[in-house]
ZAGU-372033 format. One record per residue: x, y, z of N, C-alpha, C in turn. Coordinates in Angstrom, 3 decimals. Layout:
# residues N
<n.xx = X, n.yy = Y, n.zz = Z, ca.xx = X, ca.yy = Y, ca.zz = Z, c.xx = X, c.yy = Y, c.zz = Z>
...
# end
This chain:
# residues 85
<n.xx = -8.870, n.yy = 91.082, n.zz = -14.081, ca.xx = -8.266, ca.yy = 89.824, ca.zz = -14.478, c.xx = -9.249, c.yy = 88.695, c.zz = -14.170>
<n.xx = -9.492, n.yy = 87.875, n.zz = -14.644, ca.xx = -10.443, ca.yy = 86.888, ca.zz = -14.742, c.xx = -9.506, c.yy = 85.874, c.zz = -14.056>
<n.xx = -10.492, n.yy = 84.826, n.zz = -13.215, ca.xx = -10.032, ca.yy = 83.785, ca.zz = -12.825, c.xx = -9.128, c.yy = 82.898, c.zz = -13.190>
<n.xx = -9.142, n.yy = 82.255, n.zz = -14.347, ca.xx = -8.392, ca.yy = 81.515, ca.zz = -15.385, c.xx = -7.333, c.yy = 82.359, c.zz = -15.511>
<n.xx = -6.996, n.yy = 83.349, n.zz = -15.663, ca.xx = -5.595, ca.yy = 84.072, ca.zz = -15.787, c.xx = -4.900, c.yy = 84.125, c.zz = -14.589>
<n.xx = -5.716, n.yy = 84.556, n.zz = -13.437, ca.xx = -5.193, ca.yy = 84.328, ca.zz = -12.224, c.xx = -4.487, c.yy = 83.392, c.zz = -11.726>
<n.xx = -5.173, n.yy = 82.073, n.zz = -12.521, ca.xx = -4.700, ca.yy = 80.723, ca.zz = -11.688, c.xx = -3.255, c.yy = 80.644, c.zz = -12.735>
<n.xx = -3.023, n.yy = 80.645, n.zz = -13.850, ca.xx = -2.443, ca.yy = 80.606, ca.zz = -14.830, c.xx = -1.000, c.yy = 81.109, c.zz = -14.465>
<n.xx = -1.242, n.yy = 82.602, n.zz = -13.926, ca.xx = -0.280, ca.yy = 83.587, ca.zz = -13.225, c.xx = 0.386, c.yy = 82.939, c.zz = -12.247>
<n.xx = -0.581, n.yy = 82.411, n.zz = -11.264, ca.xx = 0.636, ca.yy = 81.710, ca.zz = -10.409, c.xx = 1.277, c.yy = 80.329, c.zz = -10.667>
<n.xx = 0.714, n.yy = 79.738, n.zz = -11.585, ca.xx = 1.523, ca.yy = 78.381, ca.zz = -12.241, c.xx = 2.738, c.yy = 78.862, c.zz = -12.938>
<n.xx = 1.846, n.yy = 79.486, n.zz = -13.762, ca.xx = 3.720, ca.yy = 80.420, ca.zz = -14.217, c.xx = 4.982, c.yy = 81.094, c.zz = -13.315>
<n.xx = 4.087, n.yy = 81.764, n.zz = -12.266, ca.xx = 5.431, ca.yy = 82.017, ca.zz = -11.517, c.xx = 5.813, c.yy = 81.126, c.zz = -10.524>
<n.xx = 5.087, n.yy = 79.663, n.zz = -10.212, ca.xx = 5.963, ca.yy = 78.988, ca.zz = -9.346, c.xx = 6.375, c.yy = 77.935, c.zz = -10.963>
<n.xx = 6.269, n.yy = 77.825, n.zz = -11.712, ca.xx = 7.126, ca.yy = 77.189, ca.zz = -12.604, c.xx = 8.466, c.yy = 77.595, c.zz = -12.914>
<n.xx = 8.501, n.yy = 79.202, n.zz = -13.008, ca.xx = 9.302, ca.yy = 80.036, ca.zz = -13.238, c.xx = 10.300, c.yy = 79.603, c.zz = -12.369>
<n.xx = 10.640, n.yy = 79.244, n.zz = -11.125, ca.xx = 11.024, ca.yy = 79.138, ca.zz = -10.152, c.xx = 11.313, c.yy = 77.434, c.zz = -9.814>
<n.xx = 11.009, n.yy = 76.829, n.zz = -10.925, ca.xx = 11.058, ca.yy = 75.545, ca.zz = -10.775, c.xx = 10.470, c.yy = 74.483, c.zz = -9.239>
<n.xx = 9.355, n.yy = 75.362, n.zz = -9.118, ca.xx = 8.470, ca.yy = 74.606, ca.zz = -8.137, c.xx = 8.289, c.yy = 72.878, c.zz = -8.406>
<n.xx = 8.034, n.yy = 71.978, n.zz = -7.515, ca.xx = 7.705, ca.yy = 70.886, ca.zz = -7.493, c.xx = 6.485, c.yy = 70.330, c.zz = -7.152>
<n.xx = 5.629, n.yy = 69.254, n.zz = -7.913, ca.xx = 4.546, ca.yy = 68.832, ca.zz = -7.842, c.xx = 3.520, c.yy = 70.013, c.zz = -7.921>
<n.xx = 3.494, n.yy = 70.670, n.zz = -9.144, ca.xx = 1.758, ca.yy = 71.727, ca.zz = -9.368, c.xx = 0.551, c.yy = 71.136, c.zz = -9.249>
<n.xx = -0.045, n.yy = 71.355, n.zz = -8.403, ca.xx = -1.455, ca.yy = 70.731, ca.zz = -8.409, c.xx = -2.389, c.yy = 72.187, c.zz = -7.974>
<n.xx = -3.144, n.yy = 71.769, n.zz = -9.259, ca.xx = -4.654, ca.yy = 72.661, ca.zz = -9.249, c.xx = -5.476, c.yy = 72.398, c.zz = -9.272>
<n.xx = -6.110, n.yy = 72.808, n.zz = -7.989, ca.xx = -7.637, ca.yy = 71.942, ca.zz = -7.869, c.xx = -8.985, c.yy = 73.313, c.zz = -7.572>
<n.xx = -9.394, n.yy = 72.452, n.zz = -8.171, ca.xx = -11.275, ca.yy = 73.301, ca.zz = -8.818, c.xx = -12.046, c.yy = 73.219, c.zz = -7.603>
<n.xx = -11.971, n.yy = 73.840, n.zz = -6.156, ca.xx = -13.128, ca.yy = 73.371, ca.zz = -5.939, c.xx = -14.187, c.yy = 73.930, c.zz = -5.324>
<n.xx = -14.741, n.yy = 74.786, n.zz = -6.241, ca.xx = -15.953, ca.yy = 75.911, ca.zz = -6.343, c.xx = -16.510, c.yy = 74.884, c.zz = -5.809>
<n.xx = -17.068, n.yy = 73.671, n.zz = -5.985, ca.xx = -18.047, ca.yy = 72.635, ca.zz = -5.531, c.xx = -18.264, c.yy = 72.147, c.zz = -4.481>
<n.xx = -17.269, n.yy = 72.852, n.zz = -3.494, ca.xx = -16.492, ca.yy = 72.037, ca.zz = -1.961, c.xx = -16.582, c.yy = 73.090, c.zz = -1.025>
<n.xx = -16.683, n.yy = 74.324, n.zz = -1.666, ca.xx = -16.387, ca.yy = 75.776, ca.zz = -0.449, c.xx = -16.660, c.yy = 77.254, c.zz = -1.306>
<n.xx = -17.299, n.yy = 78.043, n.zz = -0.287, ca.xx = -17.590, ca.yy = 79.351, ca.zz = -0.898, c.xx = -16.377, c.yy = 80.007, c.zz = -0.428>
<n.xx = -15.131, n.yy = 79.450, n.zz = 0.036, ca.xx = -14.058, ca.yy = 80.347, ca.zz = 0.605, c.xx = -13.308, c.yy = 80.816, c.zz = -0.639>
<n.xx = -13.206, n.yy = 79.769, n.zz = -1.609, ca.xx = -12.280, ca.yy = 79.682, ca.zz = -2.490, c.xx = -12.446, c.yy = 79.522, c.zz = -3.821>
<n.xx = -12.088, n.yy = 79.651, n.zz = -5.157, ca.xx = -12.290, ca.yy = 78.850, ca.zz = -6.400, c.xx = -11.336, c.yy = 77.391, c.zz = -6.363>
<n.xx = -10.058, n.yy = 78.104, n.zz = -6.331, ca.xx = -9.285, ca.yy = 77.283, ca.zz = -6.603, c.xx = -8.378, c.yy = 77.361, c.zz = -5.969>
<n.xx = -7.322, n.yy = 76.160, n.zz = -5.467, ca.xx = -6.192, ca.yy = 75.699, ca.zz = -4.127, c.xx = -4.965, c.yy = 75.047, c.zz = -5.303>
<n.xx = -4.024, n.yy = 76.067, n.zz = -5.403, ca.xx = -2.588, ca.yy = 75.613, ca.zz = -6.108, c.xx = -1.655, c.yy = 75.440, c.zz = -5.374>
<n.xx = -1.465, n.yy = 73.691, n.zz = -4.896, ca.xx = -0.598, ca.yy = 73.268, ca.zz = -4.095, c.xx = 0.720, c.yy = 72.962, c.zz = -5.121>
<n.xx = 2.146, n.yy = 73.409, n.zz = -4.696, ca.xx = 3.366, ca.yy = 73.428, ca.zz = -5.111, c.xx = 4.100, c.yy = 72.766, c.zz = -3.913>
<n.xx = 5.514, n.yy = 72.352, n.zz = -4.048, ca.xx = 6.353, ca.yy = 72.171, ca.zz = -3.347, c.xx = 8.061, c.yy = 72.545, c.zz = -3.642>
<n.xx = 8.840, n.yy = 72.965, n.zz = -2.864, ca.xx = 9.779, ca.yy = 73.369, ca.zz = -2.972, c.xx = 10.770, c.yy = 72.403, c.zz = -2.729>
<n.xx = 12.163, n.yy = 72.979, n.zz = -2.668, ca.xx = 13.422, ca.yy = 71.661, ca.zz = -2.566, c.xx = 13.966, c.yy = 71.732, c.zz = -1.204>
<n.xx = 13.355, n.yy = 73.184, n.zz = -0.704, ca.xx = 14.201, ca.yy = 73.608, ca.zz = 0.394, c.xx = 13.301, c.yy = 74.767, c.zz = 1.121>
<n.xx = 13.761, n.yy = 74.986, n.zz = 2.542, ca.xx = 12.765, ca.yy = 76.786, ca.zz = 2.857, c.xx = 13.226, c.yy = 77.604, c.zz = 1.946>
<n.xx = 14.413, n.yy = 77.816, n.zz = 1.902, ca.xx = 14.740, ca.yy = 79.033, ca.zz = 1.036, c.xx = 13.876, c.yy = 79.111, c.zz = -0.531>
<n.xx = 13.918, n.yy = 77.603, n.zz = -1.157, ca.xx = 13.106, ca.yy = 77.870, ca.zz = -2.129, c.xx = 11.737, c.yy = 78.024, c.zz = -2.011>
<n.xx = 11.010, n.yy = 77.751, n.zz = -1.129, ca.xx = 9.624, ca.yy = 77.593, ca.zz = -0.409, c.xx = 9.716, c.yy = 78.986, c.zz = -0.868>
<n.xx = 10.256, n.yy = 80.007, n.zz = 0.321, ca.xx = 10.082, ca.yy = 81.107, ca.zz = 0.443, c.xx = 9.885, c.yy = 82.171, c.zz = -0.832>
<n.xx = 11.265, n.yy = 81.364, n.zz = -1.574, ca.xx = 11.415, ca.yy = 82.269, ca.zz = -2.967, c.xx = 10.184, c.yy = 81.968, c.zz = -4.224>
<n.xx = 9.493, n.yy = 80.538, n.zz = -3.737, ca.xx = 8.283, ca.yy = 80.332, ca.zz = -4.605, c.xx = 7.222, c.yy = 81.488, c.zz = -4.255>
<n.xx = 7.049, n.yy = 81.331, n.zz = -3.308, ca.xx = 5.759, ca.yy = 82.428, ca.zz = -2.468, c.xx = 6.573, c.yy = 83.910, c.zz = -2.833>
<n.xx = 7.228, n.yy = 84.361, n.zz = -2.436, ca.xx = 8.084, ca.yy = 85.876, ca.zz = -3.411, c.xx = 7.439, c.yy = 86.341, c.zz = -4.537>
<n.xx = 7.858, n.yy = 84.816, n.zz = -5.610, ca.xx = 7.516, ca.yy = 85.509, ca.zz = -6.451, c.xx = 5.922, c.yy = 85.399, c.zz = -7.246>
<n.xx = 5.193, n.yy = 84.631, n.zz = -6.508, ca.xx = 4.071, ca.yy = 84.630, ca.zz = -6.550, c.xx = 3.416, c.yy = 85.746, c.zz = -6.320>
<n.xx = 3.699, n.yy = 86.376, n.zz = -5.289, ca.xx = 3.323, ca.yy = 87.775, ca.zz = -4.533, c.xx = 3.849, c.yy = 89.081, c.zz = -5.588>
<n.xx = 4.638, n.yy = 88.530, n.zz = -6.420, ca.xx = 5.676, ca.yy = 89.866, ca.zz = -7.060, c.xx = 4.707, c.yy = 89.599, c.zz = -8.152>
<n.xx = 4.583, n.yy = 88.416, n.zz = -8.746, ca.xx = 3.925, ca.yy = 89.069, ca.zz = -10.446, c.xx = 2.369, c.yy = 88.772, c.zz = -9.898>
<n.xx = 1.902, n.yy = 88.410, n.zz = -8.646, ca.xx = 0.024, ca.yy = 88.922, ca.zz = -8.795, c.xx = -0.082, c.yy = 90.648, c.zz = -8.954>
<n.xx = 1.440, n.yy = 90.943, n.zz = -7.723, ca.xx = 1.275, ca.yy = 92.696, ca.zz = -7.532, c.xx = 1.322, c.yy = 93.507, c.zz = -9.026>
<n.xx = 1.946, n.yy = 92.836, n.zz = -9.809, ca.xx = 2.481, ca.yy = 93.456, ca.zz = -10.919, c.xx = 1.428, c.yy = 93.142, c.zz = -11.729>
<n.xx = 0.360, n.yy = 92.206, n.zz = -11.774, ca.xx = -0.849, ca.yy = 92.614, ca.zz = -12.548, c.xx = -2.215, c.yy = 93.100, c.zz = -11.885>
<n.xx = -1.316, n.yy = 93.663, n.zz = -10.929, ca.xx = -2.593, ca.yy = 94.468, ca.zz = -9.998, c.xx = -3.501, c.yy = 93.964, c.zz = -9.845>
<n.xx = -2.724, n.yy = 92.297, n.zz = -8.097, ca.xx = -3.870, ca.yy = 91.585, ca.zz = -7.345, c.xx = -2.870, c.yy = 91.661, c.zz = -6.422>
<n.xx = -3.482, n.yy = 92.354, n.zz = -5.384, ca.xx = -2.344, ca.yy = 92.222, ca.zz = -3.901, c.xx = -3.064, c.yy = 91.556, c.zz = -3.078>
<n.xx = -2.229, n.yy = 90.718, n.zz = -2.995, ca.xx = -2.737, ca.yy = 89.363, ca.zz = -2.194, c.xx = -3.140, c.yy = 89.756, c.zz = -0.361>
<n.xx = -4.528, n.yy = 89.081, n.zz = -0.255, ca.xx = -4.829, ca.yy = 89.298, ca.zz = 0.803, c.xx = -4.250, c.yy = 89.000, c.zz = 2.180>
<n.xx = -3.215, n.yy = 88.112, n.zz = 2.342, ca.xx = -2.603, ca.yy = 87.472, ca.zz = 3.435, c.xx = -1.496, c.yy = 86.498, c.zz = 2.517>
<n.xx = -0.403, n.yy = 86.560, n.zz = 3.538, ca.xx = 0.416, ca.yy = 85.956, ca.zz = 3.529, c.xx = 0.734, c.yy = 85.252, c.zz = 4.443>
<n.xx = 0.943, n.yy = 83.522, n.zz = 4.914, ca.xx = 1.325, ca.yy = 83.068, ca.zz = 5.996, c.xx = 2.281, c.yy = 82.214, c.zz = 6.442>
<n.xx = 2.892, n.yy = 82.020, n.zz = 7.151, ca.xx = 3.997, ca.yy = 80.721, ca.zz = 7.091, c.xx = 5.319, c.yy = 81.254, c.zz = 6.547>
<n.xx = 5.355, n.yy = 82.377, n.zz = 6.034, ca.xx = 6.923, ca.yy = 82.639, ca.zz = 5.094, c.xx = 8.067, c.yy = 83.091, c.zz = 6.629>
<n.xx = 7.558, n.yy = 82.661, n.zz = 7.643, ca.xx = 8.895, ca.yy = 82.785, ca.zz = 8.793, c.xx = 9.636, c.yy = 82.060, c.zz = 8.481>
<n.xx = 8.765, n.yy = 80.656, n.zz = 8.330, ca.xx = 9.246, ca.yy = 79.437, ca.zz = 8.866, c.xx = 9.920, c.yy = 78.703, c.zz = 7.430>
<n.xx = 9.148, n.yy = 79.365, n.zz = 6.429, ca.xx = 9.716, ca.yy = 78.346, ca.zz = 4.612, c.xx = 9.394, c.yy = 77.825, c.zz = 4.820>
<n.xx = 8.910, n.yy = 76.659, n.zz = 5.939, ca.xx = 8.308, ca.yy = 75.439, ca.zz = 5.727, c.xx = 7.135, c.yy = 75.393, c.zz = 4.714>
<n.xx = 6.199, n.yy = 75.772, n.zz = 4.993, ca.xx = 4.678, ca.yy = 76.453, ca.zz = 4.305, c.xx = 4.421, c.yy = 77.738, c.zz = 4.439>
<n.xx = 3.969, n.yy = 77.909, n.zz = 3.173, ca.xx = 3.646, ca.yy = 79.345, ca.zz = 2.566, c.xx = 2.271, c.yy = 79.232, c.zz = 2.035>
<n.xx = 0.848, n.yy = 80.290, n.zz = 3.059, ca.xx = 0.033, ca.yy = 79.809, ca.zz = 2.124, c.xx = -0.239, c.yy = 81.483, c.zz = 1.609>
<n.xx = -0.351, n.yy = 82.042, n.zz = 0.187, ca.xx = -0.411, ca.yy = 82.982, ca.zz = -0.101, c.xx = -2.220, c.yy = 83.199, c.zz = -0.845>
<n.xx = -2.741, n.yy = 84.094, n.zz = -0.516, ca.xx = -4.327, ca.yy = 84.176, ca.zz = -0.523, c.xx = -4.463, c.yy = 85.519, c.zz = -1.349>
<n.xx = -4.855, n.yy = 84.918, n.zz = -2.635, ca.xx = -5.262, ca.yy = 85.840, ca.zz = -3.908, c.xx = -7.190, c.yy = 85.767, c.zz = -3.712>
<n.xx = -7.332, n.yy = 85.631, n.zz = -2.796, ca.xx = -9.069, ca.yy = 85.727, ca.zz = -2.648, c.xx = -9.297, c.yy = 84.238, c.zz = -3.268>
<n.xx = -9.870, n.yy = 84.271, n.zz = -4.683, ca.xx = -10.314, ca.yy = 83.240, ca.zz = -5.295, c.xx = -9.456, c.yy = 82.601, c.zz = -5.594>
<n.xx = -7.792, n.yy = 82.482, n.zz = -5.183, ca.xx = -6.709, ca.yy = 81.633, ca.zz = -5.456, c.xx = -6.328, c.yy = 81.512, c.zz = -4.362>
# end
């Protein structure tokens, strides 16, 4: 799966989910950690949680299992790590 689909994948599934404020930012130019940082926000933990779910459910389902998952105790923040996402 190419990058651009990747990032695509998870806009779709926190849209899916009616996430708040999508922001995608580029910044190959800033860090070799990352390509790209897709900050979302939720209404609530529970939806926090259920954004990050299903983020994790359709990367697995196009066969990218995300390297770490963090923060989903708390719902507060969820940061979910697709390598280059």
């Amino acid at each position: 799966m190419q990058i651009e689909e990747l990032v695509q994948l998870v806009v779709d599934a926190l849209e899916e989910l009616k996430a708040k404020d999508i922001v995608k930012i580029d910044v190959r130019e800033h860090t070799s950690v990352t390509d790209y940082m897709i900050i979302a926000s939720g209404t609530s933990n529970r939806h926090v949680s259920a954004l990050s779910d299903n983020v994790v459910e359709k990367a697995k389902a196009a066969g990218n299992r995300p390297l770490g998952v963090e923060g989903k105790d708390s719902g507060e923040w969820v940061l979910v790590d697709l390598g280059d996402v």
